[in-house]
C-alpha positions in Angstrom: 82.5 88.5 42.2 81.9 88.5 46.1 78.6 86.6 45.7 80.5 84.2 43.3 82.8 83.3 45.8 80.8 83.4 48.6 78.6 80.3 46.8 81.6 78.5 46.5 82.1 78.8 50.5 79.1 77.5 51.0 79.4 74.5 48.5 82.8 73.6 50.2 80.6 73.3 53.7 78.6 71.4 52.3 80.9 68.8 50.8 82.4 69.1 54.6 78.9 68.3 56.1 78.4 65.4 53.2 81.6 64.0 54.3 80.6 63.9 57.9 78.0 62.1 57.3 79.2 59.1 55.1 81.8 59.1 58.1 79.6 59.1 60.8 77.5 56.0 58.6 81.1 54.3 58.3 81.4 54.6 62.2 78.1 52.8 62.3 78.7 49.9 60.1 82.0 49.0 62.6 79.9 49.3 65.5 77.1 46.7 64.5 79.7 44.6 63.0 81.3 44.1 65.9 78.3 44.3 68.3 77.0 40.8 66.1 80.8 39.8 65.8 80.8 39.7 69.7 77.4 37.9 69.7 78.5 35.2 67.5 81.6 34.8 69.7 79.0 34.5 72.9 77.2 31.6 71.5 79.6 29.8 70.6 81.2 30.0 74.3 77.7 28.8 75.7 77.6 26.3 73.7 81.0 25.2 75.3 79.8 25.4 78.7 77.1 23.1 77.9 79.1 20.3 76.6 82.0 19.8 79.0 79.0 20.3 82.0 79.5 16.6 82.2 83.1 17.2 83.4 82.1 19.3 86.2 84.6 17.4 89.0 87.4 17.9 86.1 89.2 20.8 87.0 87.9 24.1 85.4 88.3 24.8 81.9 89.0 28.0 79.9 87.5 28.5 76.7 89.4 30.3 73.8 87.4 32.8 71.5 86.8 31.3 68.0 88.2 33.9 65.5 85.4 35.2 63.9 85.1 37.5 60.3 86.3 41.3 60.4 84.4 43.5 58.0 86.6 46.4 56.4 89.8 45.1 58.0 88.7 45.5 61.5 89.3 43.7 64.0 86.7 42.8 66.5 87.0 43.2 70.1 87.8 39.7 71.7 85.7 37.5 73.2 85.2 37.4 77.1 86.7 34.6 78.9 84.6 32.3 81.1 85.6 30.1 84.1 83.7 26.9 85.1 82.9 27.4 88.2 80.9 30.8 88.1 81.2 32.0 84.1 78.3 34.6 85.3 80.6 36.3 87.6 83.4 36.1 85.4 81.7 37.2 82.0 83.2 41.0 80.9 81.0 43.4 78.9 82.5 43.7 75.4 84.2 47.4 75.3 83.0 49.5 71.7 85.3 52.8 71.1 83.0 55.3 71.0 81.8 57.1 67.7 84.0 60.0 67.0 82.6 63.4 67.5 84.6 65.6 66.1 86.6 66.2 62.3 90.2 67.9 61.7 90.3 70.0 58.5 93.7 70.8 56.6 93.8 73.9 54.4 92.2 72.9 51.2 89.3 71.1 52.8 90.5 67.3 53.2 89.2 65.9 56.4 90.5 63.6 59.3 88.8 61.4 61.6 90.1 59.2 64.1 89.1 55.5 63.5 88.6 52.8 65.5 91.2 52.8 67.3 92.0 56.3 67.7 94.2 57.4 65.1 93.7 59.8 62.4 93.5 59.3 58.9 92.6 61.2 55.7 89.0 60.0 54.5 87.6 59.8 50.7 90.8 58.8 49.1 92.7 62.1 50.0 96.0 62.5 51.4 97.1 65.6 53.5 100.1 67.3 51.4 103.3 68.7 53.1 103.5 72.0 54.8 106.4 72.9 52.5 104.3 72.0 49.4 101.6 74.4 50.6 103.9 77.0 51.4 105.2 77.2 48.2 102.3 77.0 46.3 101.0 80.1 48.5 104.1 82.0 48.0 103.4 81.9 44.2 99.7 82.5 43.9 99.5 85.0 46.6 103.0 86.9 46.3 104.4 86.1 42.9 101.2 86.0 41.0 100.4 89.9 42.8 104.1 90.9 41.8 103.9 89.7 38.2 100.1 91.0 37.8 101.7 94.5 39.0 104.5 94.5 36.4 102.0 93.6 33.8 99.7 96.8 34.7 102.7 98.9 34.9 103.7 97.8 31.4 100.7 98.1 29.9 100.2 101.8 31.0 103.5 102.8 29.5 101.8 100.7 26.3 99.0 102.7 26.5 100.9 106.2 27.5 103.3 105.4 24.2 100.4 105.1 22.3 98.7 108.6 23.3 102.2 110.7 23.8 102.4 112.1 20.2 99.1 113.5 20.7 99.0 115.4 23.5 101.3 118.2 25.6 103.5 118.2 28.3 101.4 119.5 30.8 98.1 116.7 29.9 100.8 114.0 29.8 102.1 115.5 33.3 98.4 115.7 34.4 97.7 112.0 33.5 100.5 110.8 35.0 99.9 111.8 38.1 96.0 111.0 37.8 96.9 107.4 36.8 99.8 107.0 39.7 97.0 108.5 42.2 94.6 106.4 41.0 96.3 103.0 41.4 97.7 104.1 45.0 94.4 105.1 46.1 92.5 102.1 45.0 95.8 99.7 46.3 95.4 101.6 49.5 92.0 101.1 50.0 91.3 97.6 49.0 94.3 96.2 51.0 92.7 98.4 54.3 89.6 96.7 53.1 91.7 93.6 53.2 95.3 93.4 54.5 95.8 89.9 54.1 95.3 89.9 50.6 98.6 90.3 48.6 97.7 91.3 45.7 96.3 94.2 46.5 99.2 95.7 48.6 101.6 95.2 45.4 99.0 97.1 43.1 99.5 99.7 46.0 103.0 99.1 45.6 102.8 99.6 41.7 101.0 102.8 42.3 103.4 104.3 44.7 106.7 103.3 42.3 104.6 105.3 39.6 104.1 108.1 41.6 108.0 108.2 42.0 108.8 107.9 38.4 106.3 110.6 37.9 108.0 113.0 39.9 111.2 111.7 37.7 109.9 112.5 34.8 108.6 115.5 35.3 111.5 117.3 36.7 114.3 115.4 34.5 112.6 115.0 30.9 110.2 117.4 30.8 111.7 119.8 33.3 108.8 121.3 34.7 109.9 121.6 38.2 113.5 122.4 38.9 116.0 119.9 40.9 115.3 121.3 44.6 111.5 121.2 44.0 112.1 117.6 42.6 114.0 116.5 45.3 111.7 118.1 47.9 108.8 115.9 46.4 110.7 112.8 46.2 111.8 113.3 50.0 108.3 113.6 51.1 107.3 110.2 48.1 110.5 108.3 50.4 108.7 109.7 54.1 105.2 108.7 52.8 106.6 104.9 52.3 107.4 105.1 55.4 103.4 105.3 57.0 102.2 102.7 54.3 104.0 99.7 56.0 101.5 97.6 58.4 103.7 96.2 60.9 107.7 96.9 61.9 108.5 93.6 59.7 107.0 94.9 56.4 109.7 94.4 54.0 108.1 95.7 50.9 107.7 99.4 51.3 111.1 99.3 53.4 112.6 97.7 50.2 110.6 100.3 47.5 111.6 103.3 49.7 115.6 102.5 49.8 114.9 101.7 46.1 113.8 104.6 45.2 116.1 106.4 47.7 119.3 104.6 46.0 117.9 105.4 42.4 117.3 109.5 43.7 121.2 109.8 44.3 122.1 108.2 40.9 120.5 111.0 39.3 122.8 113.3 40.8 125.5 112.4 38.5 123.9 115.1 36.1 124.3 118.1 38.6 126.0 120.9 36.9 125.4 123.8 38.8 127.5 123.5 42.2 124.8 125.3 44.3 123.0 122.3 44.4 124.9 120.3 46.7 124.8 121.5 49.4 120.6 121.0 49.3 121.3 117.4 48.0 123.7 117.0 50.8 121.0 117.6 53.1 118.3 115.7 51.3 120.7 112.5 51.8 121.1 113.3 55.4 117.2 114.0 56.0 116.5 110.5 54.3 118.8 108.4 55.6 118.1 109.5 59.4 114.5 109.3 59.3 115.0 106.0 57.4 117.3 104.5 60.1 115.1 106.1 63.4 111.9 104.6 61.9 113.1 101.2 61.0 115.4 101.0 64.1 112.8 98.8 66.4 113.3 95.6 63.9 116.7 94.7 64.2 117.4 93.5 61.1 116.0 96.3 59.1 118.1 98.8 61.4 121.4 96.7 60.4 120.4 96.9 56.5 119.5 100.3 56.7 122.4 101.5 57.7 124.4 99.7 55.3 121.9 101.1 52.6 122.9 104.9 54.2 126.5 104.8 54.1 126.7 102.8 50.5 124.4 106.1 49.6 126.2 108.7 51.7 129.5 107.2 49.6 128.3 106.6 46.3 127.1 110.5 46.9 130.7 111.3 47.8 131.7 109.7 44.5 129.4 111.2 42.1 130.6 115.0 43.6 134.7 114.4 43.6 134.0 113.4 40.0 131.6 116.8 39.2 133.1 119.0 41.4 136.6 117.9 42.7 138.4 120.4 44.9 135.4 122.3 46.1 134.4 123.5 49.2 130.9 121.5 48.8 133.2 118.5 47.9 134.9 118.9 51.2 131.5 119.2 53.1 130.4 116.3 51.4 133.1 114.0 52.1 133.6 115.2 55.8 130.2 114.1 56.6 130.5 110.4 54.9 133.9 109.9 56.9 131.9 111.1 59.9 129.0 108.9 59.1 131.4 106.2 58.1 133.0 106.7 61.3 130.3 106.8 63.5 128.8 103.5 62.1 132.3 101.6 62.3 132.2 103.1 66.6 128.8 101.8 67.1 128.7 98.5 65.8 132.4 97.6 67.1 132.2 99.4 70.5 127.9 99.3 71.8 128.4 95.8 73.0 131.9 96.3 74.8 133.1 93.6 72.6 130.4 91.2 73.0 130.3 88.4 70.5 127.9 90.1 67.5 128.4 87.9 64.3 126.0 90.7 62.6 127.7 93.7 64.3 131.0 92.3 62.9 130.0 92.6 59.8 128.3 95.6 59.9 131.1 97.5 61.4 133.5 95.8 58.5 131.3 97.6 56.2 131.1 100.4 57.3 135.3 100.6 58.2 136.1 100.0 54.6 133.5 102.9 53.5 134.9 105.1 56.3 138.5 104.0 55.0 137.5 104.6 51.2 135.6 108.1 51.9 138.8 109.5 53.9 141.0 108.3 51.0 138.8 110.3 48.6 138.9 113.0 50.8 142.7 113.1 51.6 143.5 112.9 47.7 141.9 116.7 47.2 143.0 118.0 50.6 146.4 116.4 50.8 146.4 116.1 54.8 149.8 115.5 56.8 151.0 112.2 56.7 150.4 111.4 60.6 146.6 112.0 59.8 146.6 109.5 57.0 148.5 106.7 59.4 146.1 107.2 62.6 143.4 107.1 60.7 144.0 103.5 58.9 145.7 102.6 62.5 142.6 103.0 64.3 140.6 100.4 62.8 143.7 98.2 62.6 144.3 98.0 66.3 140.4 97.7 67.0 140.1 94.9 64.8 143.0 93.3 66.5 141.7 94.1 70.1 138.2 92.5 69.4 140.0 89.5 68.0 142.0 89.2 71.2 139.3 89.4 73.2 137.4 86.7 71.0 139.5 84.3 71.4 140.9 84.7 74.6 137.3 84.2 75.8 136.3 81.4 73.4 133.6 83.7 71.3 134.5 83.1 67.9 136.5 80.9 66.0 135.9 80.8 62.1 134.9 85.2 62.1 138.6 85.5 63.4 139.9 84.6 60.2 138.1 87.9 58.4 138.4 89.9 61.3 142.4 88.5 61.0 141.9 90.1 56.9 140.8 93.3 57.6 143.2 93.9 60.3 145.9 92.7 58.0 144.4 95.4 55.4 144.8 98.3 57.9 148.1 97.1 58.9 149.4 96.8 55.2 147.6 100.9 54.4 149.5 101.6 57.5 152.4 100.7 56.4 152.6 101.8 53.0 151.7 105.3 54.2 154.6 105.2 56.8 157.6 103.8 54.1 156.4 106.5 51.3 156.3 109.8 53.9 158.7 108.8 56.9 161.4 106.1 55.2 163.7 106.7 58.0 161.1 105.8 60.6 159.7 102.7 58.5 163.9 101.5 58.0 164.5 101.7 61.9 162.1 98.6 62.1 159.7 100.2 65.0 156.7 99.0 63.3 158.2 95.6 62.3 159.0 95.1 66.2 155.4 96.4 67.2 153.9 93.9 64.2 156.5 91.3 65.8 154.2 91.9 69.0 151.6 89.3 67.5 154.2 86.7 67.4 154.8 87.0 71.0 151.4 86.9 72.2 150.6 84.2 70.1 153.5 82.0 71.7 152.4 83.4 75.2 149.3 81.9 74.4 150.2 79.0 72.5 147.9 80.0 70.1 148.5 79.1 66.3 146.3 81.6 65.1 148.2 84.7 66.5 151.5 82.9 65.2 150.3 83.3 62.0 148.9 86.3 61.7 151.6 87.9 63.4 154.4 86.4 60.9 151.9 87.0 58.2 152.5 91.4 59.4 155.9 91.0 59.8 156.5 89.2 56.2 154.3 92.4 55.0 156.7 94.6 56.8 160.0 92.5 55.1 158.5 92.7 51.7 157.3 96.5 51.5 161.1 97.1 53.2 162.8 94.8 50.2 160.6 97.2 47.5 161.4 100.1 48.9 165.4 99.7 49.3 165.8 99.8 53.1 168.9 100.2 54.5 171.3 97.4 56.5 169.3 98.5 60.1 165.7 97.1 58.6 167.3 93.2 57.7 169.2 93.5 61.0 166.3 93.6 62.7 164.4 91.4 61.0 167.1 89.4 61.4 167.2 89.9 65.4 163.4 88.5 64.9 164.0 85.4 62.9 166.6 84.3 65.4 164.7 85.1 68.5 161.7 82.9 67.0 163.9 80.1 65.7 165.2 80.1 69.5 161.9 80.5 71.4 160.3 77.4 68.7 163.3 75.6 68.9 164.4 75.2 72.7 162.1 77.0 74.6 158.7 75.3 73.3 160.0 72.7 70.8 156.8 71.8 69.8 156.0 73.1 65.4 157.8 72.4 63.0 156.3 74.8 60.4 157.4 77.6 62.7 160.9 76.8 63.3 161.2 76.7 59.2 159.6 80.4 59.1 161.6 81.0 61.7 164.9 79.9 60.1 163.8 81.4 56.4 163.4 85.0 57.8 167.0 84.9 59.6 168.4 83.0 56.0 166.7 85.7 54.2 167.9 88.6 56.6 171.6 87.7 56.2 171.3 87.4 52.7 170.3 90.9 52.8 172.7 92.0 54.7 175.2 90.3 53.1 173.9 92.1 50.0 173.8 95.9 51.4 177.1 95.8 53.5 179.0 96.2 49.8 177.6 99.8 50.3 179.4 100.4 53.3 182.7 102.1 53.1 184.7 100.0 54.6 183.7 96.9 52.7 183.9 99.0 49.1 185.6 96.7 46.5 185.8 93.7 49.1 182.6 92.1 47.2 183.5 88.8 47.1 185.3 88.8 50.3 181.6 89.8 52.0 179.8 87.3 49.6 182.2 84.6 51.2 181.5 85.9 54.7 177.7 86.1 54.1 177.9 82.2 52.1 179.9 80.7 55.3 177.3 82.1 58.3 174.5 80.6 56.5 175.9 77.3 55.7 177.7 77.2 59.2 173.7 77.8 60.2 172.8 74.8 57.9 175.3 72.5 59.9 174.1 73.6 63.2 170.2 73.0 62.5 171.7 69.0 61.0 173.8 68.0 63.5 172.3 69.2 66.5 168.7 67.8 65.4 167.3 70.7 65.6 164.7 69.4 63.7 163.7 67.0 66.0 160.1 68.0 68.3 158.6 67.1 71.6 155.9 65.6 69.9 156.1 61.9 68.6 156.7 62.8 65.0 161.2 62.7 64.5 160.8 66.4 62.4 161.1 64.1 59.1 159.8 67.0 57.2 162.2 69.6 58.3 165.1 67.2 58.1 163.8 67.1 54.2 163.8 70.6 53.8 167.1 71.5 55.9 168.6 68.5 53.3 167.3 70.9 50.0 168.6 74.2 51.5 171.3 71.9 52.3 171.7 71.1 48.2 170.8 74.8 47.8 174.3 75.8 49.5 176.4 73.3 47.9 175.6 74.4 44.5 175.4 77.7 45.3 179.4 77.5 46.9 179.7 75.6 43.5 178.7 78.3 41.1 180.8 80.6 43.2 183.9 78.7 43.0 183.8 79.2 39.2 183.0 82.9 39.5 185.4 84.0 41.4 189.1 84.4 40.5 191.4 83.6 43.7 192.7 80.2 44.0 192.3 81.0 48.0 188.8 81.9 47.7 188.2 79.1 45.7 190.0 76.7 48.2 187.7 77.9 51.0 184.4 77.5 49.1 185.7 74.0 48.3 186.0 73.6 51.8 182.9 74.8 53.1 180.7 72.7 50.0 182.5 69.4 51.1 181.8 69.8 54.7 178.1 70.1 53.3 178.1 67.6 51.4 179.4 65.2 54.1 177.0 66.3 56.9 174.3 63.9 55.2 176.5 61.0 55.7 174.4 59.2 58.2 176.3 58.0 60.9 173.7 56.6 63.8 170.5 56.9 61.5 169.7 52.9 61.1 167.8 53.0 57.8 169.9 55.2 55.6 171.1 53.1 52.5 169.2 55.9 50.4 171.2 58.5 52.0 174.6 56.9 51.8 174.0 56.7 48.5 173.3 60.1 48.2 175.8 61.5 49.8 178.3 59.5 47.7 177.0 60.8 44.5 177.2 64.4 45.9 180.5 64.1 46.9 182.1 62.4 43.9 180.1 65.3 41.9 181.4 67.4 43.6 185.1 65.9 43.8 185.5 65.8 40.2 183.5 69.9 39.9 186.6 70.9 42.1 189.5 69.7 40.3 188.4 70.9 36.9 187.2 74.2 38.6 191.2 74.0 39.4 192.4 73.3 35.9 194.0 70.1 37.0 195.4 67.5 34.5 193.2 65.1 33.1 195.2 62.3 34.3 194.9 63.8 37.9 191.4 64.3 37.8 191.5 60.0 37.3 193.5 59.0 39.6 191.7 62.1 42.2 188.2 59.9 41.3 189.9 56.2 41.2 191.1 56.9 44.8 187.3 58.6 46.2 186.1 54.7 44.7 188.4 53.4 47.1 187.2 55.1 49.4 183.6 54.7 48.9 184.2 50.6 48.8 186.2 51.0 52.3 183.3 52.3 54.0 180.8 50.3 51.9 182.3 47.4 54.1 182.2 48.7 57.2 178.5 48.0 57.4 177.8 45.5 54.4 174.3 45.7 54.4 173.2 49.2 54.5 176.3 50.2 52.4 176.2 47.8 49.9 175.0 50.4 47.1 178.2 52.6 48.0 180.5 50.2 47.6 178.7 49.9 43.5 179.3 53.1 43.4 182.7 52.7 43.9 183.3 49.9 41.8 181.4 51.7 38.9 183.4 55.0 39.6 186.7 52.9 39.3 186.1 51.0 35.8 184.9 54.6 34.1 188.0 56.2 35.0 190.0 53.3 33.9 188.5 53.3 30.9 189.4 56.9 30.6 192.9 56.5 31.2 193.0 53.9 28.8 191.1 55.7 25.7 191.5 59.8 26.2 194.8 60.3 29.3 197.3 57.8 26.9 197.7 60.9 24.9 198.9 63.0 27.3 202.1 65.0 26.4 204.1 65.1 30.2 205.2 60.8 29.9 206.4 61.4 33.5 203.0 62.3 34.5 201.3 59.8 32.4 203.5 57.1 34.3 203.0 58.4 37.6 198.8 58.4 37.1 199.1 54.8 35.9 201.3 53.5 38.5 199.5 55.1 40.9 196.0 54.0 39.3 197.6 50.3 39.2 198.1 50.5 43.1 194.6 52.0 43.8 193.0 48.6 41.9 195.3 46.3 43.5 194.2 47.9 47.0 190.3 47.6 45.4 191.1 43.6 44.4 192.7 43.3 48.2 190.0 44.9 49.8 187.7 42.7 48.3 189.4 39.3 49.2 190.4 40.3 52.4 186.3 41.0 53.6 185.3 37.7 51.5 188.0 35.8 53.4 186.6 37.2 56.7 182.9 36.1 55.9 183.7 33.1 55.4 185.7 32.1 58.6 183.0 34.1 60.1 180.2 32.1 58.4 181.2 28.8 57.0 179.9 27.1 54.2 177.7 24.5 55.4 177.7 20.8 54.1 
């Protein structure tokens, strides 16, 4: 096969030396064709010269080349040019590139050679391919093809060994396991010294070191001639051996077969059933995954996935002996170490580079504080440890996470990794304060760690930085919610009340400058008072005074709701007018009315329900737009609410039905009163009016003519009369004024 291949070298030089030559003949041809081009061009110059010899006291002439044939699309070099008076002197050699000397080659033989003028150009009608093309097709005939012809060997043996099983005994089919394994290693190991760059004879060594493994497998687990320590003892020297067979600190394959077959080891531990075997398990992990992370620590990148390979083992470990042998000494010994482990990982990648910007060492310490989070959980849930324990232990990570994310962005290292970082820490936070609500209520319902999560907040508007806004209102809404599950007492909404106002203060007049965050702002105070308005029923003192306390708690917030309209509170420092809080103070705004409405029905005192009247009209009017310049829509608006609203009231009050006519006749006059005050924004109020008016009177006409009280009846007509006649006055008296105003015009 050597000899075979070795011709076919030797053939390919040739074809190389072949080429050269027809090139070098090429060269040739151009040279002579532009020597006798150059010639041609000469005579024909001369011959010039002779002619205008006659015009010798004419002044001098210059002759022009005459173009002359190319042969093979190349040009010749132009002609000299000649003066009269001396063309000897003035006549210029002709200048012939020189014939190349040397050829390129590219990887699958095609050759280059510079042409005439220099540049390079594949010859006999090949082009050079792209390096990507060629980098593929390597990766699949050298690497794939060795993989795939690897598989194929290692199925056909277990072909072959299914074949001869039912004829022989355990201790032959042992025997020939090993002698094939042995066999395939040796040979792969040889040929590829023999040969390192050739791939497919380090996979056939791979293929014999992966059936070495699985002989060791089988021979302890299915035929059980060696017992579990001896098994493990020869798979930890199989994992140590992979180790010496890699060529160079970035061989990836016997890295990859080792953790593979080091991952696939402690899956098999899952069938332990005798408890003394733990303990020498335990320290077959540890042995592996320290040698494993000291000999791969000088490439970098196999040192980070090595140690995420250890502590996904040292856990899944962990796991596999809480479900075997749960509350067990060797289950505590197990677990201690991964939380160690976990531990000591999480310190190293956070801490080693006193917070330098390390996208990879992020990462890697996440990893490793979720594993060291998850292994202490597993631990605590046999041991039961003191509360304090479980909260310093999900706090420390927590705080870290939030420190590094400080110092990231105070100094400009990282922008889109704060987001996770801001995640995890959120994570710890939330653990943290599950585990404080559930052991120490009383502690959780003071609001300590509310405040302390409220720290954020502050530092964010220090800094003027959005981020830490968010994140911090993102802990503090944590803190409200767990506290709303968990029943806290009247302390926990006062202080998160104190919170929402301070923001809503700080965002409103001290900075001015977000929108979104005066609207958090104002929904954790709205949603603090409703609270507290909810729990102070359980007080003493306000015992059986419900609705007396919902009135109380109704009234602050709406009294809040006029305060953040007519100040403009929604208004900024930047150009924008805070349209978009206006809109959303104008819903809460709708919220309250018909919130004070369904009260008003609910309860049963005609004083409470005068009051709530009071307070829902006063909302309803404080959309009337009085300086606003475009605000037909809201006029409009406003109108409809209050008419609504109007005619809600005096049925919530059982008034008569005649009553409740001449109550809506005389809000239409009203509405076409102030529809003329400004006739062109309010001209939509005034229709409003006008169609409020003839629906009423067409009420008293068809349903109030039957009412029983005639004195009444009279009354709500004469009265109703007098409201139209002021309508038909009103009307006449502004049409009159227009016109002296603005004539008619002939």
């Amino acid at each position: 096969m050597e000899k075979v291949q070795e011709l076919e070298r030797e053939i390919e030089e040739l074809k190389l030396r072949v080429a050269d030559l027809e090139d070098g003949l090429k060269s040739a041809e151009m040279r002579i064709s532009s020597m006798s081009a150059n010639q041609v061009s000469q005579s024909q110059t001369d011959t010039v010269q002779a002619t205008e010899t006659v015009q010798a006291n004419q002044q001098p002439v210059q002759a022009m080349p005459t173009p002359t044939p190319t042969y093979n699309n190349v040009q010749p070099i132009p002609a000299a040019t000649y003066s009269y008076s001396n063309p000897a002197k003035n006549q210029q050699a002709p200048v012939v590139n020189p014939i190349p000397t040397h050829r390129t080659y590219n990887t699958y033989g095609n050759t280059a050679t510079p042409n005439t003028y220099g540049n390079y150009a594949p010859q006999y009608g090949q082009q050079q391919r792209p390096a990507s093309n060629i980098g593929t097709e390597s990766w699949i005939g050298k690497i794939l093809m060795g993989a795939l012809a690897s598989l194929l060997v290692f199925i056909a043996l277990i072909t072959f060994a299914k074949l001869l099983l039912p004829f022989l005994t355990d201790g032959i089919k042992i025997a020939l396991m090993f002698i094939a394994s042995t066999a395939l290693t040796g040979t792969g190991f040889l040929l590829s010294k023999k040969k390192p760059s050739n791939t497919f004879f380090k996979a056939l060594l791979g293929c014999g070191c992966a059936c070495i493994y699985l002989s060791i497998l089988v021979t302890g687990i299915h035929f059980k001639a060696i017992n579990s320590i001896v098994m493990y003892v020869l798979l930890a020297i199989w994992a140590i051996f992979m180790i010496f067979l890699k060529e160079s600190k970035n061989d990836w394959l016997f890295f990859s077969i080792g953790n593979l077959g080091y991952l696939v080891s402690i899956m098999f531990t899952a069938g332990l059933k005798d408890k003394a075997l733990v303990l020498p398990m335990l320290i077959y992990v540890v042995i592996i995954s320290s040698v494993y992370q000291i000999m791969y620590w000088k490439n970098q990148r196999q040192r980070e996935v090595q140690s995420v390979i250890n502590i996904i083992s040292l856990l899944l470990f962990q796991i596999l002996i809480t479900n075997a042998f749960s509350r067990t000494v060797e289950c505590y010994i197990v677990s201690a170490v991964t939380v160690v482990w976990a531990f000591a990982g999480f310190l190293f990648f956070t801490f080693c580079d006193l917070f330098s910007y390390r996208k990879n060492h992020f990462y890697f310490a996440v990893v490793n504080s979720l594993a060291f989070f998850v292994s202490f959980m597993m631990l605590n849930s046999s041991l039961h440890l003191p509360a304090f324990i479980d909260f310093g232990v999900v706090l420390i990570p927590a705080i870290a996470f939030e420190a590094i994310n400080i110092y990231w962005r105070s100094n400009n290292l990282a922008r889109s990794e704060s987001v996770l970082n801001a995640v995890i820490a959120g994570f710890f936070f939330l653990g943290a304060a599950i585990i404080l609500v559930d052991n120490y209520h009383v502690i959780y319902e003071s609001g300590i760690l509310m405040l302390v999560y409220s720290l954020v907040i502050v530092y964010g508007l220090l800094k003027k930085d959005t981020f830490f806004k968010i994140h911090g209102w993102a802990l503090v809404g944590i803190c409200i919610f767990i506290g709303m599950s968990n029943n806290t007492g009247l302390f926990f909404a006062f202080v998160a009340a104190i919170i929402g106002l301070s923001s809503l203060i700080v965002e409103g007049i001290v900075f001015n400058d977000s929108v979104a965050f005066k609207l958090v702002s104002y929904s954790c105070l709205i949603g603090a008072i409703c609270r507290m308005g909810y729990l102070a029923t359980d007080i003493m003192i306000f015992s059986g005074k419900e609705d007396i306390v919902r009135l109380v708690t109704y009234g602050v917030i709406a009294v809040l709701n006029l305060i953040m309209i007519l100040t403009g509170f929604y208004r900024t420092n930047e150009k924008n007018n805070g349209r978009d809080l206006h809109v959303v103070l104008d819903v809460f705004n709708l919220i309250l009315i018909l919130t004070g409405a369904g009260f008003m029905g609910v309860v049963d005192s005609k004083i409470l329900k005068a009051f709530y009247m009071v307070i829902t009209f006063v909302l309803a009017c404080i959309n009337f737009p009085v300086k606003e310049k475009i605000s037909r829509n809201r006029c409009l608006y406003t109108g409809i609410k209050l008419g609504v609203l109007l005619l809600y009231s005096l049925c919530t009050f059982e008034a008569p039905s005649p009553v409740v006519s001449m109550g809506m006749i005389a809000f239409a006059v009203l509405c076409i009163v102030i529809g003329f005050k400004n006739s062109l924004l309010t001209k939509e109020l005034r229709i409003l009016g006008l169609m409020t008016t003839l629906l009423f009177v067409v009420k008293f006409i068809i349903f109030d003519i039957s009412f029983d009280s005639t004195l009444m009846k009279a009354m709500s007509y004469l009265i109703s009369g007098i409201l139209c006649f002021a309508i038909s006055a009103i009307y006449n008296h502004f049409e009159k004024k227009a016109v002296m105003n603005y004539p008619p015009q002939n």
